[in-house]
N, C-alpha and C positions, 0 to 999 in steps of 0.2 A: 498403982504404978502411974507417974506422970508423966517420965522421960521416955520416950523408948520413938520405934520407928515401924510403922505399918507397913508391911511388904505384900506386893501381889505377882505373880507370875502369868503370863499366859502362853502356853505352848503351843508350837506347829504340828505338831503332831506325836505320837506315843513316845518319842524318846524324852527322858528329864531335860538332857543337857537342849534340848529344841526350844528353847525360851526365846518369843520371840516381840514381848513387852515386859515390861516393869513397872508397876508403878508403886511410888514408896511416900508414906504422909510421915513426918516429922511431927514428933509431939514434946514440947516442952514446958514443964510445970502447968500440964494439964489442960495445954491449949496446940490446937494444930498450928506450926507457925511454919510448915513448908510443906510443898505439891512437887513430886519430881513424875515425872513421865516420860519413858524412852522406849522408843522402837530399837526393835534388837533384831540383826542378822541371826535368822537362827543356823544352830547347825545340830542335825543337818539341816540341810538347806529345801527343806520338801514340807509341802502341806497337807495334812490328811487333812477329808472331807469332813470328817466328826470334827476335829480341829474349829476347821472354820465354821463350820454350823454353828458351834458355841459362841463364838467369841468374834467370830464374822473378816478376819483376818486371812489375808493371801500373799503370795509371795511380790505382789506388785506395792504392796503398804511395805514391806521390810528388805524389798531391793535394793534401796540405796541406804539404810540404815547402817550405822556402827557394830560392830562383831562386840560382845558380850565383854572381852576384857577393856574395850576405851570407855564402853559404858559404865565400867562398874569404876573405871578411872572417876570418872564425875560424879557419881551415888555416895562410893567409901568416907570423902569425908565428912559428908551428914553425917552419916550413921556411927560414925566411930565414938567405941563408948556406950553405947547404945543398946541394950536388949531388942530384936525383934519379934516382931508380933503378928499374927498370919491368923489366917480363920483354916482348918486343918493343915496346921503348921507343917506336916510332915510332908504335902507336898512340894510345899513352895521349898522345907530344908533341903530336901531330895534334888529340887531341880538346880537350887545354889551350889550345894557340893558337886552334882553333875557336872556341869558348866564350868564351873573353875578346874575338875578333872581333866575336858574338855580342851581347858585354854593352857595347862598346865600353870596356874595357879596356884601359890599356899592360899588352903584354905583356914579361916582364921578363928573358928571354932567359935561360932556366931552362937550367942544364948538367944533361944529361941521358946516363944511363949505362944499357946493356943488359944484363940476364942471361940471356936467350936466344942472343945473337949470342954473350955472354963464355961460355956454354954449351959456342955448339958450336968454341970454342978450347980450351978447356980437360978436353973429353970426348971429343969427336970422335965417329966413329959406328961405332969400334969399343969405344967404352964405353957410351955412350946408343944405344936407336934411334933416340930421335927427341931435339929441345928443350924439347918444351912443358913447360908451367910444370908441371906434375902429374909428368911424369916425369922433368926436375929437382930438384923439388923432395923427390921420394920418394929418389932417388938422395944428396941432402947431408942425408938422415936426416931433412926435415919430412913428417908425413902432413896430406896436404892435403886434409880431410874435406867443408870447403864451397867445393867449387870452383868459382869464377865467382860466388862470395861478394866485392864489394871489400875487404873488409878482410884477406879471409882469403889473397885473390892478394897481397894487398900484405904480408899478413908472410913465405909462402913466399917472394915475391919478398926478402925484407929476410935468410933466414937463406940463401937462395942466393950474394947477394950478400957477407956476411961470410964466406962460405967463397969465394967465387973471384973478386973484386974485387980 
């Protein structure tokens, strides 16, 4: 796969549609040739503590941010055309279809591609211990410094994927 689009989510807390970054890496014939990054109002509009412990996000970073539909105004036409690509894909599908339920949104039946699940076909757990994206993505040679950063999950997820896609 050359073409396709690295998506990351970070939520505020247990609900899907709580998405309250994004970060998404563009990849074209096998080279990243774009970084998008957006704070996202989430909604609801509340931060559990597990939340922010991960990912270190409060509702004073996403106060004045944009509501998830002007954001995805400026994302869509990257990605259109585009298969995306998520390291347990089923989250970030989960919180895209949420969020567009959300906004009441059509949602546009995005083909969606795993590098966790293509992980552990292609590694198995006699080469990884585990999938997660940190020990993936150290494994195809990225150092993943901000991790649970969206942008920074979405390019390890983008340099995983051009290696075992």
């Amino acid at each position: 796969m050359t073409d396709f689009a690295a998506i990351d989510f970070e939520t505020a807390n247990g609900e899907p549609s709580s998405v309250c970054s994004v970060g998404v890496v563009i990849v074209r014939d096998g080279m990243i040739t774009e970084r998008i990054y957006e704070l996202i109002k989430p909604e609801p509009e509340w931060y559990a503590y597990w939340n922010t412990r991960i990912h270190g996000m409060t509702e004073k970073d996403t106060m004045n941010a944009l509501t998830f539909d002007k954001v995805w105004q400026k994302i869509e036409p990257w990605i259109e055309g585009l298969p995306l690509v998520a390291h347990n894909s089923r989250f970030d599908e989960c919180c895209l279809k949420s969020v567009f339920k959300t906004y009441g949104m059509t949602y546009p039946d995005y083909e969606f591609h795993c590098t966790c699940r293509a992980a552990g076909k292609a590694f198995g757990k006699s080469v990884l211990p585990n999938h997660q994206l940190h020990t993936v993505a150290a494994h195809c040679g990225y150092d993943l410094k901000n991790h649970h950063h969206a942008l920074a999950d979405a390019e390890a997820c983008a340099v995983i994927a051009l290696q075992i896609l």
